[in-house]
DSSP file (Angstrom, degrees, kcal/mol; ACC not computed):
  #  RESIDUE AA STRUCTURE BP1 BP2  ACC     N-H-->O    O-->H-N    N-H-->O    O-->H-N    TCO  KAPPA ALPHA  PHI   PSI    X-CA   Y-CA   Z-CA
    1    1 A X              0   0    0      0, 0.0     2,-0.1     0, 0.0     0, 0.0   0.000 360.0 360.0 360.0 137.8   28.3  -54.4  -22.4
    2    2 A X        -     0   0    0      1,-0.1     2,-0.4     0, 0.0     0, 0.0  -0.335 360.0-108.7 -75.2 150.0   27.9  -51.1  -20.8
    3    3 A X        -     0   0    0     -2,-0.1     2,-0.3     1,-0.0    -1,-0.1  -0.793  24.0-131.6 -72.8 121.1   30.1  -49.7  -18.5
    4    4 A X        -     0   0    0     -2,-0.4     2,-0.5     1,-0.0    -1,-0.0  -0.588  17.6-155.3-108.6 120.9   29.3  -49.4  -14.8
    5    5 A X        -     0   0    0     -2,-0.3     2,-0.5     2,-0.0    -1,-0.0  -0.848   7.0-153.7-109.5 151.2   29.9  -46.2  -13.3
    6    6 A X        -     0   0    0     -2,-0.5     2,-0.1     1,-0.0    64,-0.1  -0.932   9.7-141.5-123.0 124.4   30.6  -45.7   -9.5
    7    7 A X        -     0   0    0     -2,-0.5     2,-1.1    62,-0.1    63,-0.0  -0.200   4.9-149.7 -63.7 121.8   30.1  -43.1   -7.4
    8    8 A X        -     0   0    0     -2,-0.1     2,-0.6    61,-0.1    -1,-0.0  -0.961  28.1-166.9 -85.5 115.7   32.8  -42.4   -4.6
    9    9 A X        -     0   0    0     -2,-1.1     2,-1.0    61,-0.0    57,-0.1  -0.836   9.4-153.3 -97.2 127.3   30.2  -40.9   -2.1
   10   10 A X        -     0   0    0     -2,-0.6     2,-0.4    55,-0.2    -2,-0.0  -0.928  13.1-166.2-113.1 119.1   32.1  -39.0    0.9
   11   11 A X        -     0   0    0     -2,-1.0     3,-0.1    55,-0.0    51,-0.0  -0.958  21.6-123.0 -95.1 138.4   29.6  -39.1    3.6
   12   12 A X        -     0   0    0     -2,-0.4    -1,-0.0     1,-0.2     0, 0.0  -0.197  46.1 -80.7 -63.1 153.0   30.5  -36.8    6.4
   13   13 A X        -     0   0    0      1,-0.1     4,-0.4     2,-0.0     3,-0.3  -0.292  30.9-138.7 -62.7 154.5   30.9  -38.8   10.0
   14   14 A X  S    S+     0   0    0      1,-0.2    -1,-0.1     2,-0.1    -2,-0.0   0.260  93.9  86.1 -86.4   5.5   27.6  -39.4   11.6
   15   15 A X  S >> S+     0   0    0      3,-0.2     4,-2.1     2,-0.1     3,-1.2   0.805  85.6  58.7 -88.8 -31.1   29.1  -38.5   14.9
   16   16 A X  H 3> S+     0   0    0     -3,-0.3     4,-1.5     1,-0.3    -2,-0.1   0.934 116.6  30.4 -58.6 -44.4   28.1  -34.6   13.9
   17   17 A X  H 34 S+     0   0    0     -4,-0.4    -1,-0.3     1,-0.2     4,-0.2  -0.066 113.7  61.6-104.0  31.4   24.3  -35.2   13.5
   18   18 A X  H <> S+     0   0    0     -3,-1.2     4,-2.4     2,-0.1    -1,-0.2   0.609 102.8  44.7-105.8 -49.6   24.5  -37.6   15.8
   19   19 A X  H  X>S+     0   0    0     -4,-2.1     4,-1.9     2,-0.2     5,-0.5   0.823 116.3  57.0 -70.1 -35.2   25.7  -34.9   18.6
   20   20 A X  H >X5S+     0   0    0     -4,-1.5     3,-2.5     1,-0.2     4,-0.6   0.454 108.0  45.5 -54.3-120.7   22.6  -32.5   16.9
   21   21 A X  H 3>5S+     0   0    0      1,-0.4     4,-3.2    -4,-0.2    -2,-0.2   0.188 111.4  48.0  19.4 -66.1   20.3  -35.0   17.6
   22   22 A X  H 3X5S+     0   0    0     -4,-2.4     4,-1.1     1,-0.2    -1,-0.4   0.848 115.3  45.6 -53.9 -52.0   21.5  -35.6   21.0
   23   23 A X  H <X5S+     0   0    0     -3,-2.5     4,-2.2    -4,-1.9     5,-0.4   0.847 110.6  50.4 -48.6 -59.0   21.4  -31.8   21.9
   24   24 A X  H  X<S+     0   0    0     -4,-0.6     4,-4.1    -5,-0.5    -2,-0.2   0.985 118.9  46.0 -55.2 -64.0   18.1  -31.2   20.3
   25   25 A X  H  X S+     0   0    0     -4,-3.2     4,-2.3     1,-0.2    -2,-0.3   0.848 110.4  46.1 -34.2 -51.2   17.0  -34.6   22.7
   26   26 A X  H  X S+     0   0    0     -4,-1.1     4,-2.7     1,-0.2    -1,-0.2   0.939 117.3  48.2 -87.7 -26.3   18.5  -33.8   25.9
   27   27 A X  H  X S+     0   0    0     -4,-2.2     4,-1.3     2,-0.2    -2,-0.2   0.736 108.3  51.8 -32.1 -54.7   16.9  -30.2   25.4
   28   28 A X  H  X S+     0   0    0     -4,-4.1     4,-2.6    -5,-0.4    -1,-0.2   0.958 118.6  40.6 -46.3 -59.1   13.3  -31.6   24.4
   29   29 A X  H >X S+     0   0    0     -4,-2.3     4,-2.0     1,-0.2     3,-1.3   0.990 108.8  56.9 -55.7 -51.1   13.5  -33.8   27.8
   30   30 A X  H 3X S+     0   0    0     -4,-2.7     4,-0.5     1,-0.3    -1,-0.2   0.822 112.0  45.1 -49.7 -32.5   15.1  -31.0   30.0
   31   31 A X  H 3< S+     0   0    0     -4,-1.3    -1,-0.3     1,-0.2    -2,-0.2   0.730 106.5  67.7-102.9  -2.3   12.0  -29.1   28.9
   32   32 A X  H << S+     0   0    0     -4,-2.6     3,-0.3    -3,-1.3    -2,-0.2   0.898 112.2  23.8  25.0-101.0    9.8  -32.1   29.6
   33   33 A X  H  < S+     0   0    0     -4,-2.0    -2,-0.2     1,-0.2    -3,-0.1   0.219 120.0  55.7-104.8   5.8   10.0  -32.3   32.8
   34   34 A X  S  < S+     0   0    0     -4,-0.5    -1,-0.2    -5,-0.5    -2,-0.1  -0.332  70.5 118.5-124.8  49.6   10.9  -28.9   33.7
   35   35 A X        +     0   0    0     -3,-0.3    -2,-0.1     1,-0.2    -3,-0.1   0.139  67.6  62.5-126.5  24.1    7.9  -27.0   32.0
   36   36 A X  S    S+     0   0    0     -5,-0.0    -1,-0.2     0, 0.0    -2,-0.1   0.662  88.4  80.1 -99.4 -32.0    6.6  -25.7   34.9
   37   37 A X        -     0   0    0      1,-0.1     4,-0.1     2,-0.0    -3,-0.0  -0.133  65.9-141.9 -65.1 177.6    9.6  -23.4   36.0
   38   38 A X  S >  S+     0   0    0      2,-0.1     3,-2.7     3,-0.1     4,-0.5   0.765  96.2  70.4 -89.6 -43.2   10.1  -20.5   34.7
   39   39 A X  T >> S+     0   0    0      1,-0.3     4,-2.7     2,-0.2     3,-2.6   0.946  95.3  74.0 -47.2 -44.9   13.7  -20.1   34.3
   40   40 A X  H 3>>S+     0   0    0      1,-0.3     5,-1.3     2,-0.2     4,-0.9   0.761 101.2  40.1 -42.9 -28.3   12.9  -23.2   31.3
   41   41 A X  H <45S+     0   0    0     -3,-2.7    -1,-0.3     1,-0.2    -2,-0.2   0.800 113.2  52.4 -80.0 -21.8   11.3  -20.7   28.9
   42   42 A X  H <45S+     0   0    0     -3,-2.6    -2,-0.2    -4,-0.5    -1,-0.2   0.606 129.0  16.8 -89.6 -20.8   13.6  -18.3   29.6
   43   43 A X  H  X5S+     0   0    0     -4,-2.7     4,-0.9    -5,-0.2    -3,-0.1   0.829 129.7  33.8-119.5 -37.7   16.8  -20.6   28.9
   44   44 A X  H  X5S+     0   0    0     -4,-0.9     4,-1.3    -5,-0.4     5,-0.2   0.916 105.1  68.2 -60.5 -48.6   15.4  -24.0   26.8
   45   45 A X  H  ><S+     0   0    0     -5,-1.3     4,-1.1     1,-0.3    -1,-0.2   0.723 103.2  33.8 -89.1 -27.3   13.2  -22.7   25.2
   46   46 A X  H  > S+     0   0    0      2,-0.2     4,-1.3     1,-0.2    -1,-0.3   0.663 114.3  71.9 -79.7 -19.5   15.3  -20.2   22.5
   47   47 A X  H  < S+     0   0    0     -4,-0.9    -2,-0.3     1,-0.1     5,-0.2   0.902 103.2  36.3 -63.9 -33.5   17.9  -23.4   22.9
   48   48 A X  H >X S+     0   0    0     -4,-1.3     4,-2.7     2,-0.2     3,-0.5   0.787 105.7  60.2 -59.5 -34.0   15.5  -25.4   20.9
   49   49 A X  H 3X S+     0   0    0     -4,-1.1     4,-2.8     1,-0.3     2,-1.0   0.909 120.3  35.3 -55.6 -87.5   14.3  -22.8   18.5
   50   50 A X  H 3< S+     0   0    0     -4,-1.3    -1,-0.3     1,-0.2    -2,-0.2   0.448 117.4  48.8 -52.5  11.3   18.5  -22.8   17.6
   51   51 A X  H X4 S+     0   0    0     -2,-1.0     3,-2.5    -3,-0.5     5,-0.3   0.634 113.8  49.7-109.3 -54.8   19.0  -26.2   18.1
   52   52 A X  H >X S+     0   0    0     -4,-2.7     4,-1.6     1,-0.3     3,-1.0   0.898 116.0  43.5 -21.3 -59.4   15.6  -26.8   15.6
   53   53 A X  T 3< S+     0   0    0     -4,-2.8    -1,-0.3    -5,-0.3    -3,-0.1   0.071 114.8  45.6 -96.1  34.2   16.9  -24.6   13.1
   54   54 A X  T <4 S+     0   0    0     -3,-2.5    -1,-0.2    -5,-0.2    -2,-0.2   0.066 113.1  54.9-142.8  26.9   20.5  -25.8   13.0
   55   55 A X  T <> S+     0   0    0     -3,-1.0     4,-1.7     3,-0.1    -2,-0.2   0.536 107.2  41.1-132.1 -49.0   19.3  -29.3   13.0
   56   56 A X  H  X S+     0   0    0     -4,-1.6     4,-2.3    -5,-0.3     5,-0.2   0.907 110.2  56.6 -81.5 -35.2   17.0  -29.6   10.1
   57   57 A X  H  > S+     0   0    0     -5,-0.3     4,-2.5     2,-0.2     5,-0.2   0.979 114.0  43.7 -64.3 -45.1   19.3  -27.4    7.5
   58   58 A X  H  > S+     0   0    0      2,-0.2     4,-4.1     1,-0.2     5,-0.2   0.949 112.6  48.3 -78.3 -28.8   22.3  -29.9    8.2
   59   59 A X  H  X S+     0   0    0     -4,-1.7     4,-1.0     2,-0.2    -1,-0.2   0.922 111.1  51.8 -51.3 -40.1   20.3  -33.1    8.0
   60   60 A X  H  X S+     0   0    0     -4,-2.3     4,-2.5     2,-0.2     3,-0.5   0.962 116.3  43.8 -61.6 -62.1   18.7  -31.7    4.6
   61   61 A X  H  < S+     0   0    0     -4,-2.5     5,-0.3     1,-0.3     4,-0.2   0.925 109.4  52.7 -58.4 -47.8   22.5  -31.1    3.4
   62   62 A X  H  X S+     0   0    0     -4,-4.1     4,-0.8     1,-0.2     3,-0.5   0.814 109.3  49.9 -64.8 -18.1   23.8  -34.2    4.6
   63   63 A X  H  < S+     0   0    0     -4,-1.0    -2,-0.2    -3,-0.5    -1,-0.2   0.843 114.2  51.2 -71.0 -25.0   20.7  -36.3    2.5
   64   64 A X  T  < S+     0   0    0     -4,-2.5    -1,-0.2     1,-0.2    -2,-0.2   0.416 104.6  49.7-111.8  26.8   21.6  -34.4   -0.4
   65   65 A X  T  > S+     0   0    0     -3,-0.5     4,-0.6    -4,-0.2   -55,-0.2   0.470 118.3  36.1-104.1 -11.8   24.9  -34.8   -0.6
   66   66 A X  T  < S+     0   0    0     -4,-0.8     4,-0.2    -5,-0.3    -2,-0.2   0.719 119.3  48.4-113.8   9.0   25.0  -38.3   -0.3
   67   67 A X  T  4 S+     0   0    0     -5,-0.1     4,-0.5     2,-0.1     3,-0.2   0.610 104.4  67.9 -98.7   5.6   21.6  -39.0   -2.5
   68   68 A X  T >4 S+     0   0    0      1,-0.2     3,-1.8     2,-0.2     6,-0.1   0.938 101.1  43.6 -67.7 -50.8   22.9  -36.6   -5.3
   69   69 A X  T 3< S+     0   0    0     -4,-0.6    -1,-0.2     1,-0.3    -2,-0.1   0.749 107.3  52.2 -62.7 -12.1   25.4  -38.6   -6.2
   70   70 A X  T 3  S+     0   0    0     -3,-0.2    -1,-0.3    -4,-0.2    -2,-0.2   0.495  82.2 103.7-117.2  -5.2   24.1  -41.7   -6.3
   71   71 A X    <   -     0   0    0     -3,-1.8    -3,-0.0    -4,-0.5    -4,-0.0  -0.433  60.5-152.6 -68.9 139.3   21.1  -40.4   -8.6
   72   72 A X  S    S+     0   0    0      1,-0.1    -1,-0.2     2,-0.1    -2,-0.0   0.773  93.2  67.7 -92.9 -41.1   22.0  -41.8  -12.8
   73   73 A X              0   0    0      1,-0.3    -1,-0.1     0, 0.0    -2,-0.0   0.824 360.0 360.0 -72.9   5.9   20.2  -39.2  -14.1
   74   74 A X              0   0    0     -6,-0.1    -1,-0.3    -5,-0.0    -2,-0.1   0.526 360.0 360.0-101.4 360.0   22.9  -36.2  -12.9
């Protein structure tokens, strides 16, 4: 019988991408309902561009560190 081997995965807390998420959210609303002002383009709107691109590169890291491991054929 073959031997079963098991992965220790460390997942990173979910409280980090959870607070992206959140950021990126209340930022989406704020400019929602405030996309008529001006000041919103001037101040939201490069806060989503960085919250966008600092949102999707650590969600992509965190899927592939914890689906790498768990993959047989690595």
């Amino acid at each position: 019988m073959p031997k079963v081997r098991y992965f220790r995965v460390f997942s990173p807390p979910p409280l980090f991408e959870t607070t992206r998420f959140t950021s990126l959210f209340v930022s989406l609303v704020a400019l929602f309902f405030f996309r008529h002002h001006l000041f919103v383009w001037s101040v939201f709107a490069p806060k989503i561009v960085y919250d966008f691109f600092h949102t999707v590169p650590t969600t992509l890291i965190v899927l592939l560190h914890s689906v790498l491991p768990r993959l047989r054929f690595l």
